[in-house]
N, C-alpha and C positions, 0 to 999 in steps of 0.2 A: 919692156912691153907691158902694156898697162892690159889688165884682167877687167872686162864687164861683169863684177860680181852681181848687179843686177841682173844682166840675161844668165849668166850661169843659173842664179837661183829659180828664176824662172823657168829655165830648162827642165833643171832637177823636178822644179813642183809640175811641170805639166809632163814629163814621165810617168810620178808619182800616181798619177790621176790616172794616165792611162792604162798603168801596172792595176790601178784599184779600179779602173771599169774592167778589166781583162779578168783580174779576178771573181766581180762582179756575175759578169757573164760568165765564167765557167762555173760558177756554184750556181749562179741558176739555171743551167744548162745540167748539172749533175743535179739538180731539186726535182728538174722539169722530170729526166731521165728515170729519178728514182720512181717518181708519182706514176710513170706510165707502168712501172714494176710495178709497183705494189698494187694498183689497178690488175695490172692481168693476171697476175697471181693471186689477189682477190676474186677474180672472176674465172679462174682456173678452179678453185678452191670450191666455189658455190656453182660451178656446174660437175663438178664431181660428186657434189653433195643429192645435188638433183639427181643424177644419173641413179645413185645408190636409192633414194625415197624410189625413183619409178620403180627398181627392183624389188625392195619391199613392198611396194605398193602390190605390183604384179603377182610375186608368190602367196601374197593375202588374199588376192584374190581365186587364185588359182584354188587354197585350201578351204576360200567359201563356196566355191565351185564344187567344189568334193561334198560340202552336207546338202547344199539346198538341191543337186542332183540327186535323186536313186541310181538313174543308169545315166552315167558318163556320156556327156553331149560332147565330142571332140570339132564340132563346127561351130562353137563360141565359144572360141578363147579369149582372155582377155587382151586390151587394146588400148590405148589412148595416143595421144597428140595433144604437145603444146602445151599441157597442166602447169599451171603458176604452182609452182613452192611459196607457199605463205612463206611471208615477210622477208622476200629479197625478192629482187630480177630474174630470177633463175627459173626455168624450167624445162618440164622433163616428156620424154613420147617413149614407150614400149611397143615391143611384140615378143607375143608367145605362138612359140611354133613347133612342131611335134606331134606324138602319139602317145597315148599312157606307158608304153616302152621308154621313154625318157623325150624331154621336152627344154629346148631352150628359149632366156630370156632375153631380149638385146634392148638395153636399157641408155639412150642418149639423154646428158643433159646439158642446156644450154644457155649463156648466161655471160651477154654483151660479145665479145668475138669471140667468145674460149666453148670449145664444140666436148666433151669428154663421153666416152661410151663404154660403159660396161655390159658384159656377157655371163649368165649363171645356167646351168643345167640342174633341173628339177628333177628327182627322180622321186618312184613312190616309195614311202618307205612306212612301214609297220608302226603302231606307238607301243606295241608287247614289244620291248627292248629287255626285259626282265622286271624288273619294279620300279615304278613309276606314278610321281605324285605330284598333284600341285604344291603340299605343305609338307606334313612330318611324317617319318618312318621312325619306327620304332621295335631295335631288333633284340630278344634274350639273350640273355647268357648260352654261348654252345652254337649257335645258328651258325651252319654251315652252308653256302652257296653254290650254286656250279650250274653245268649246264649240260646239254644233249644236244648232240653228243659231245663229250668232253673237250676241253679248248675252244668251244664256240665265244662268240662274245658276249658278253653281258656289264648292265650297267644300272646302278641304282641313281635314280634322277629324282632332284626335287625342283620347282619354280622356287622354292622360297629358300630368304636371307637370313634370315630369325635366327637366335642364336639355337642350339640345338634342334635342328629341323632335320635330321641325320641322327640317329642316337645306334651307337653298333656296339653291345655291350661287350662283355670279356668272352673270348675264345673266338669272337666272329670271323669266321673267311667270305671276303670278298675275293672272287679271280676276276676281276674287271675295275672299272671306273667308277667312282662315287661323284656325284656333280650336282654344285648348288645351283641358283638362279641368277642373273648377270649382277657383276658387283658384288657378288658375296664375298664373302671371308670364308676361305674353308675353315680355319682353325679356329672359327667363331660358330660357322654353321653346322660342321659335322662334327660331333662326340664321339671320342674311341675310347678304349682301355688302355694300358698298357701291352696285354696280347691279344688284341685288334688288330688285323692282318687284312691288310688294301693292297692287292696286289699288281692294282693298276695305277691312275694317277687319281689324286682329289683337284678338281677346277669348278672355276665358274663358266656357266655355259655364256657363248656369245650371245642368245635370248632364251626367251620364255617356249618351252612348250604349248603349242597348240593341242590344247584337249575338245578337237568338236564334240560337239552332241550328238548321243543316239537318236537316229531317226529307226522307227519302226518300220518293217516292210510293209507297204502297200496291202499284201495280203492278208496283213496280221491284223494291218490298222481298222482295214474294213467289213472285219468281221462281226458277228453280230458276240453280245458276252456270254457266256455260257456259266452257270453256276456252279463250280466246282463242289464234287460232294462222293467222298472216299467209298470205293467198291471193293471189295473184298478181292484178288486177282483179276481186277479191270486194269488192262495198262494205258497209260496216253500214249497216244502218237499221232502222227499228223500235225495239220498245225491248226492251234487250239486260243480263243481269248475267253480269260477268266477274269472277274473282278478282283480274284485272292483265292489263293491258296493256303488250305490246312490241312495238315497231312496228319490223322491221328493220333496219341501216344502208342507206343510201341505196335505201329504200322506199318508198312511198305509200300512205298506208290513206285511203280515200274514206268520205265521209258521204254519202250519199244518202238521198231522204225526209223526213221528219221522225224523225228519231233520238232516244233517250234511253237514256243509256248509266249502268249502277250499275257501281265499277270497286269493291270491298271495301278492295281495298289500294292499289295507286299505277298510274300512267302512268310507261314511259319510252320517248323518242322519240330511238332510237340515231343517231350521225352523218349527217348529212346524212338523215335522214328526216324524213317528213312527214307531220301527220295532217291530212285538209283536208276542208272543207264546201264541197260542189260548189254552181254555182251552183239557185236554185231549193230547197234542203234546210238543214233546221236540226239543231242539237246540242245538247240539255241534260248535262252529264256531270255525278255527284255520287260525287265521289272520297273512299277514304276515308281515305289517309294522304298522297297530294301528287302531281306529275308534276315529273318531270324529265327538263328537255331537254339533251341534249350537243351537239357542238358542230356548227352550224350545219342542226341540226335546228329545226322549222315546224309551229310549229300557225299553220293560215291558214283564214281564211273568205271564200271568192270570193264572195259574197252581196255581201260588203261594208254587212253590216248588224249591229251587235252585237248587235240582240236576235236571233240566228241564231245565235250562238255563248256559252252562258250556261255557265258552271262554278262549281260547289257543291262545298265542302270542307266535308267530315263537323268535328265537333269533334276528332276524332282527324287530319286534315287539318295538316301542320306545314310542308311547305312546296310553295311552287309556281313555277315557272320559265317562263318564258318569253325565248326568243331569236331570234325573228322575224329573217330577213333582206329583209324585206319591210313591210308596211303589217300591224298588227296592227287586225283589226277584231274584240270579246269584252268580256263582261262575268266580274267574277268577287268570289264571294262565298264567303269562308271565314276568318271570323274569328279561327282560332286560325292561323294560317298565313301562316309569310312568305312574301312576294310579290317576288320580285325578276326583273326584266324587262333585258335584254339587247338592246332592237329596232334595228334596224338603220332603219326607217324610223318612221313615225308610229303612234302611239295610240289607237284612237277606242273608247270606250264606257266602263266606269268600276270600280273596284276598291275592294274594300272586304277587310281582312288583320289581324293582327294587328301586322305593319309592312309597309314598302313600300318598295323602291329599283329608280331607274330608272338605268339605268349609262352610258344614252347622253342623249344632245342632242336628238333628237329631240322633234317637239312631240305633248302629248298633248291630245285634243278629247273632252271630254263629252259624249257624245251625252246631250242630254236627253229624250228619248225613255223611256229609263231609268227616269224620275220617276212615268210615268203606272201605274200598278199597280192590282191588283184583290185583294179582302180575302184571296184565297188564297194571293196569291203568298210565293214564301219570301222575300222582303228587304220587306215589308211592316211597319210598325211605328204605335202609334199616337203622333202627335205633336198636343200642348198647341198650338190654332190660333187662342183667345181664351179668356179670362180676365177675369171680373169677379162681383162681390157685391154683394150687398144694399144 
């Protein structure tokens, strides 16, 4: 039997051809397949991405809602729909819904058919956490920490990454967390000793602290100035604007009442004087370039209660002093301004500056007391308290 090795080979070769169109078509059927992946996976990816911007977006605005109000308007919350995310397809719609008891965010973004939706609960929270700075702290030799009542939490926070922006000399107790700014290096940003003692963790925080600005009350602001000018057992109280305060050399200016004092430009408390909150009366002061004390002059609060003794630094606010020969009991908030503390005795209540140095040994105690706040207060901010999606 004779073989047509012509039609054989021709067979073969048009098999061949249609093994290699079959092939053909199944790789570009798995090309096709892959591209529509990587397509929605892309577009899964950037409307995740959206969804998180509108969240950010949202609690930004929620904590500019907090200064440019005095008193908490809760019938304009923030909102949007449909916001392009620069430079992709994507974008994003919020709402915020709630009461200053706690409030959530529901944050969709969107981006070709991929729908993704995230949820955050804002809650108010304090920025007196203990010590608290945009830049550096800078703690002695001996500086011992802690809080009130004991076991509370506490935590010393900086924004920044700089190398030494944390400095905790020998013998220092921290009972909390030490935490740089995002991306830091702790063991680049914070300096210990050998017995340096963190008894919580060192990290970097997942952002920046928000430090709003002091706004002055309505009442203060619109007062007319009054010239301050030292009386012999005249005490302040009420609420009072001065262009500056100078309080004698070895004088005493008393706070009586409930006090609140607007100072435009600064405090200085010459040698050996003293500005002090008698027992029974409190003092808000909102200063607007710094106070400074000389030498062995007293800012004291016999209350012995820091929320009795509160100071506010304007943004124009650059520095502040304190050289206690005694127990300092005060809170004090002014974020562009250095804090540098001279006490001859103990600490109690909590600091928030643009840096911070404590020059003595002495031990400082967070009253946490501090924490509990109401939507109006000026150290009020909203902090991210859960977090979850779809």
């Amino acid at each position: 039997m004779k073989i047509n090795k012509k039609g054989l080979v021709l067979t073969i070769v048009a098999s061949l051809v249609v093994i290699i169109i079959l092939t053909g078509l199944g790789l570009l059927r798995l090309g096709y397949h892959s591209r529509i992946q990587a397509v929605n996976a892309a577009s899964v990816i950037s409307a995740e991405q959206a969804a998180d911007a509108g969240l950010t977006e949202a609690r930004f605005l929620m904590n500019k809602k907090l200064v440019d109000e005095l008193v908490w308007d809760n019938d304009s919350l923030p909102v949007a729909s449909d916001v392009a995310l620069g430079n992709s397809y994507a974008s994003y719609s919020y709402t915020v819904a709630g009461d200053p008891s706690g409030f959530t965010v529901n944050s969709t973004g969107r981006s070709g058919r991929a729908t993704e939706t995230v949820y955050a609960s804002l809650k108010a929270k304090s920025l007196w956490t203990g010590l608290s700075v945009k830049n550096t702290v800078d703690v002695k030799n001996g500086a011992i920490f802690s809080t009130i009542p004991a076991g509370g939490d506490f935590a010393i926070i900086t924004n920044s990454i700089a190398s030494d922006s944390i400095i905790l000399k020998s013998g220092v107790v921290v009972p909390g967390d030490v935490v740089v700014g995002p991306g830091g290096d702790v063991n680049d940003a914070i300096s210990t000793k050998m017995d340096t003692i963190i008894e919580g963790q060192t990290y970097a925080a997942d952002e920046e602290i928000y430090y709003p600005s002091v706004v002055v009350p309505t009442e203060l602001e619109t007062l007319s100035i009054t010239s301050y000018s030292y009386s012999e057992g005249t005490p302040l109280t009420g609420d009072i604007k001065f262009s500056s305060i100078t309080v004698p050399t070895d004088k005493v200016q008393e706070i009586q009442g409930d006090c609140r004092i607007y100072v435009t430009e600064g405090i200085v408390l010459n040698n050996n004087s003293e500005l002090v909150v008698k027992p029974g009366a409190s003092l808000e002061i909102y200063v607007g370039t710094g106070i400074e004390a000389k030498t062995s002059a007293n800012l004291s609060n016999e209350t012995a209660d820091a929320d009795n003794l509160l100071i506010y630094g304007l943004d124009t606010c650059t520095q502040i002093d304190i050289k206690n020969s005694a127990d300092f009991y005060g809170a004090v908030y002014a974020p562009n301004a250095d804090l540098t503390v001279y006490n001859g005795g103990d600490l109690y209540g909590a600091f928030v500056g643009n840096s911070f140095e404590l020059k003595n040994s002495g031990s400082f105690y967070y009253d946490t007391s501090l924490a509990d706040v109401s939507i109006d207060d000026q150290t009020v901010y909203f902090n991210i308290s859960r977090w979850w999606e779809d």
